[in-house]
C-alpha positions in Angstrom: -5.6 13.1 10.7 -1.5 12.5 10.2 0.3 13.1 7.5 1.6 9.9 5.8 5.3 11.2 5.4 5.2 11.6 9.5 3.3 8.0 10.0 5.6 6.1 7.6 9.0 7.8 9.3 9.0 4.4 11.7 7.2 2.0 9.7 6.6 0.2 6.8 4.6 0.8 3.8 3.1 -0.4 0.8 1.5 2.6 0.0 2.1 4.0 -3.4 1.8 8.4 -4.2 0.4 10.3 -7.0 3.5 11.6 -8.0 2.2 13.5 -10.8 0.4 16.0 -8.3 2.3 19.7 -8.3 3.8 18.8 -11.9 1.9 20.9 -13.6 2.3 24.2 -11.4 5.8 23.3 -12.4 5.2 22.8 -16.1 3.5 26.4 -16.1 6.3 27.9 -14.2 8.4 26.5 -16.7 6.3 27.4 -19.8 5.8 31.4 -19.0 9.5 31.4 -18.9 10.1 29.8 -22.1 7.1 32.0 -23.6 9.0 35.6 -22.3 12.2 34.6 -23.5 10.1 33.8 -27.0 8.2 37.0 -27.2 11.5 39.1 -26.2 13.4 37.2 -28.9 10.9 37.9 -31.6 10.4 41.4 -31.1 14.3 41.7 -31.1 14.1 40.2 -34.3 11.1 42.4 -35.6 13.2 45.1 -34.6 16.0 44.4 -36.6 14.7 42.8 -39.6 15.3 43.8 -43.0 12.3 46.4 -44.1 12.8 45.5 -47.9 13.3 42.0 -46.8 10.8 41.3 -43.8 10.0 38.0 -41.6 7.8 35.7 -42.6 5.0 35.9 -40.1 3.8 32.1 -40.6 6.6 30.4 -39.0 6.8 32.2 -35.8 2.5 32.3 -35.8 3.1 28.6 -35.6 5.0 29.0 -32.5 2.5 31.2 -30.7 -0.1 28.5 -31.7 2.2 25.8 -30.0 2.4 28.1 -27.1 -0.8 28.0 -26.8 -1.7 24.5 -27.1 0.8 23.4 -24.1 -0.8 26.4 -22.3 -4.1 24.4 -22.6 -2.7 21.0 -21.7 -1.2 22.3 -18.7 -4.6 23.7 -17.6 -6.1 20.7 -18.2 -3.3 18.6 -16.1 -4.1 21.1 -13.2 -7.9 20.6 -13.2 -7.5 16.7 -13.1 -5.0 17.4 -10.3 -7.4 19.4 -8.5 -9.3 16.4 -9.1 -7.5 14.0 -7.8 -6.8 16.0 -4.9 -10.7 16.2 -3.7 -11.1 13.0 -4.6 -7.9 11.9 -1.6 -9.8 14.1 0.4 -12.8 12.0 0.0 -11.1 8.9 0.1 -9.5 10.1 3.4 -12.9 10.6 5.2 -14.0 7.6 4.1 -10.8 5.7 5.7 -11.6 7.4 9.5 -14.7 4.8 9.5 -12.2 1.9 9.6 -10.0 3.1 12.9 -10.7 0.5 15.4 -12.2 -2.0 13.1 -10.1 -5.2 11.1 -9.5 -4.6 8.1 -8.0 -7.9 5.5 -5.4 -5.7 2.7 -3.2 -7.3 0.1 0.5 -6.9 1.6 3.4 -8.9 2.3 4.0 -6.8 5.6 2.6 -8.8 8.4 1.2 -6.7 11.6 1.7 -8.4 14.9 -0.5 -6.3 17.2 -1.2 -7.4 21.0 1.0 -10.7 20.4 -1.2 -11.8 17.3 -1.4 -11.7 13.5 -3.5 -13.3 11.3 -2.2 -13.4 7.1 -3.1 -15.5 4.1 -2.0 -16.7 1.0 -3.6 -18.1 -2.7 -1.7 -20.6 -4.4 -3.2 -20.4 -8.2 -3.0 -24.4 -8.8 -2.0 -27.5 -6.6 1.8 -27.3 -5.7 4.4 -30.1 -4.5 6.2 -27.5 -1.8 5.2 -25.1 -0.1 7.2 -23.1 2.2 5.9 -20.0 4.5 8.8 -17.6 6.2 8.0 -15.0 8.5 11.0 -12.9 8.6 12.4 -9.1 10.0 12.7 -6.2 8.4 16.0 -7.1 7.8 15.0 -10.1 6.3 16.5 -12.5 9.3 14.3 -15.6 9.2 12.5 -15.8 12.5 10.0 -18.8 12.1 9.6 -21.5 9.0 6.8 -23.7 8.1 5.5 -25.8 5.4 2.3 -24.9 3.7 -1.4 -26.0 2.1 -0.1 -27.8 -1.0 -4.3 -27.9 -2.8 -5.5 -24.6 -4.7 -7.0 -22.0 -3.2 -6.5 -19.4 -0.4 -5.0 -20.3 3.1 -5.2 -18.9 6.1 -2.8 -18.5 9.1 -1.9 -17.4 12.2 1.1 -16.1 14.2 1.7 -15.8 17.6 5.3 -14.2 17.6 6.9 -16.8 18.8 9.9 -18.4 16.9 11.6 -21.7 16.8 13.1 -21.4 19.5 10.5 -20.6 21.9 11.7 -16.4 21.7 8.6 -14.1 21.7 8.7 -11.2 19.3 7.6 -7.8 20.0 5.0 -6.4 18.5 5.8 -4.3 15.2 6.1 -5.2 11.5 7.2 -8.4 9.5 7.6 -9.8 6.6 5.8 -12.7 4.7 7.5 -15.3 2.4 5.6 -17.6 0.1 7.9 -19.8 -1.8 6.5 -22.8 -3.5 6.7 -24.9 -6.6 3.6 -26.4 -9.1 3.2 -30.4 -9.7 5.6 -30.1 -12.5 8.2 -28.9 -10.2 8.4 -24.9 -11.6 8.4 -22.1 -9.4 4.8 -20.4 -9.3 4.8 -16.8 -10.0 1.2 -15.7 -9.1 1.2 -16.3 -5.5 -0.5 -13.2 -3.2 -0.7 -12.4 0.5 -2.9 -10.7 2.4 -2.4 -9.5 5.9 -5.2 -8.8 8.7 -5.3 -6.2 11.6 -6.8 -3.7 13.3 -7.2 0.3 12.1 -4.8 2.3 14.4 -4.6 5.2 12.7 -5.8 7.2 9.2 -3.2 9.5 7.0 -3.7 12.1 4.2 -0.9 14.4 2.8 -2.6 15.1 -0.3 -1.1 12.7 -2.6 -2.1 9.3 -0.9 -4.3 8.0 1.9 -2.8 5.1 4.1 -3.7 3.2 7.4 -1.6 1.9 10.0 -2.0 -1.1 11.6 0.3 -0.8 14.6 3.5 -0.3 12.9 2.4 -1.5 8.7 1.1 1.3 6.8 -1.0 0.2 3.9 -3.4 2.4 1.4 -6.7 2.2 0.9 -6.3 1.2 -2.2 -5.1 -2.1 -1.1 -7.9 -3.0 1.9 -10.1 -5.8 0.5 -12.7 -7.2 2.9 -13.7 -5.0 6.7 -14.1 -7.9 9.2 -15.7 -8.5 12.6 -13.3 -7.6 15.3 -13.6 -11.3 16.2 -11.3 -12.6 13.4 -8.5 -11.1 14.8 -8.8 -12.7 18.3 -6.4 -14.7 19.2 -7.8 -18.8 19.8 -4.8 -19.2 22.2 -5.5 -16.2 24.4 -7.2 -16.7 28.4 -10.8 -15.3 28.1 -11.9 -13.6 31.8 -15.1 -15.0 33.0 -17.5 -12.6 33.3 -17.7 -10.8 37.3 -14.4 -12.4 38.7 -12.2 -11.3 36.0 -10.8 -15.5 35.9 -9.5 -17.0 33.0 -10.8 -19.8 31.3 -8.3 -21.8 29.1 -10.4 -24.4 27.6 -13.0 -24.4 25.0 -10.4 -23.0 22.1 -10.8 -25.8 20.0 -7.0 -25.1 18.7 -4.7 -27.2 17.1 -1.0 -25.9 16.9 2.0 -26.6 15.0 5.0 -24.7 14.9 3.3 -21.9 16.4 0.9 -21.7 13.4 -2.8 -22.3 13.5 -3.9 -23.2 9.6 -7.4 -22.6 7.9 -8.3 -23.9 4.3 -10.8 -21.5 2.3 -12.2 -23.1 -1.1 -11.9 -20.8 -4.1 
């Protein structure tokens, strides 16, 4: 299993970390300190105090008792972080039973593995535009097309190709879903979801990810596990079985600016 620092170095995630984890090693680190620079002070002071005059005890009993709350709190932060900890560890072998299968997550990073991606998108009411960009990483528009104006969640597919006939490597894009409502306002709630296969697993103890080619995404965000069949590509030559032919008919296909569009009712 990798570590997700070392599988995100060349890719692109939309994992988020438990930051939290290690903060409250820190905190006690911090709080011992602050305790033997207390305890040294007040025997200074009990050292040196007036004898006819002497402290009053109540103020700095206060202080131990503060002490020792926070000392508690900290414990308690550590326990949950232990916690959390087993519970990635968990998490992570759960996510080694989805290498090799598809997997639909909610992302606006766009695998194309083998010459083929597959991504959808929910429009929360009926709109008068729609437009769907499939861009770089450095946000270069590669390919532009209009979308499913009716409610509900669409589904698409892209074969790398752009306008211009250029086919894109494999690796990791990004979707674009810009549209506007029947009253001409911009619509906020729009989502994307990506599909693609399990190509790797990652745990370092704060988050668990997994790649899909070059997208890492967390578990966190995988919605629906799929037959490895929605990810084939309509478009691709299937071999005949024994003489290893190809067979281009039969797709049932339609094509438009290298998009193939499904409607799902919601």
């Amino acid at each position: 299993m990798t570590n997700v620092s070392a599988l995100t170095s060349n890719t692109n995630s939309g994992t988020g970390t438990l930051s939290t984890i290690g903060n409250a090693n820190q905190a006690s680190e911090s709080l011992s300190g602050d305790l033997d620079n207390f305890l040294n002070l007040l025997v200074a002071q009990l050292k040196n105090q007036d004898p006819l005059s002497p402290m009053d005890s109540t103020e700095f009993t206060n202080q131990l008792v503060q002490f020792a709350n926070v000392e508690q709190n900290i414990a308690t932060n550590k326990n949950l972080e232990n916690l959390l900890i087993l519970n990635n560890n968990s998490l992570a072998v759960g996510a080694m039973t989805y290498l090799d299968h598809t997997i639909q997550a909610e992302s606006s990073y766009l695998p194309l593995q083998d010459g083929y991606s597959k991504f959808s998108y929910y429009l929360p009411s009926d709109a008068s535009k729609c437009t769907i960009t499939i861009t770089g990483l450095d946000d270069k528009v590669i390919t532009t097309v209009k979308g499913d104006l009716t409610k509900g969640r669409h589904v698409l597919d892209w074969d790398g190709t752009d306008a211009s006939g250029k086919k894109w490597e494999d690796g990791s894009y990004k979707i674009k879903i810009s549209a506007n409502s029947t009253d001409g306002k911009e619509m906020k709630d729009i989502y994307t979801t990506v599909f693609g296969k399990v190509t790797g697993v990652a745990n370092d103890g704060t988050d668990v990810a997994v790649s899909l080619g070059k997208v890492v995404i967390s578990v966190a965000k995988i919605l629906a596990v799929h037959e490895d069949s929605e990810l084939e590509n309509p478009n691709k030559p299937k071999e005949e079985a024994g003489n290893g032919e190809t067979d281009n008919t039969g797709t049932g296909t339609d094509t438009e600016d290298n998009t193939v569009a499904k409607t799902e009712e919601v």
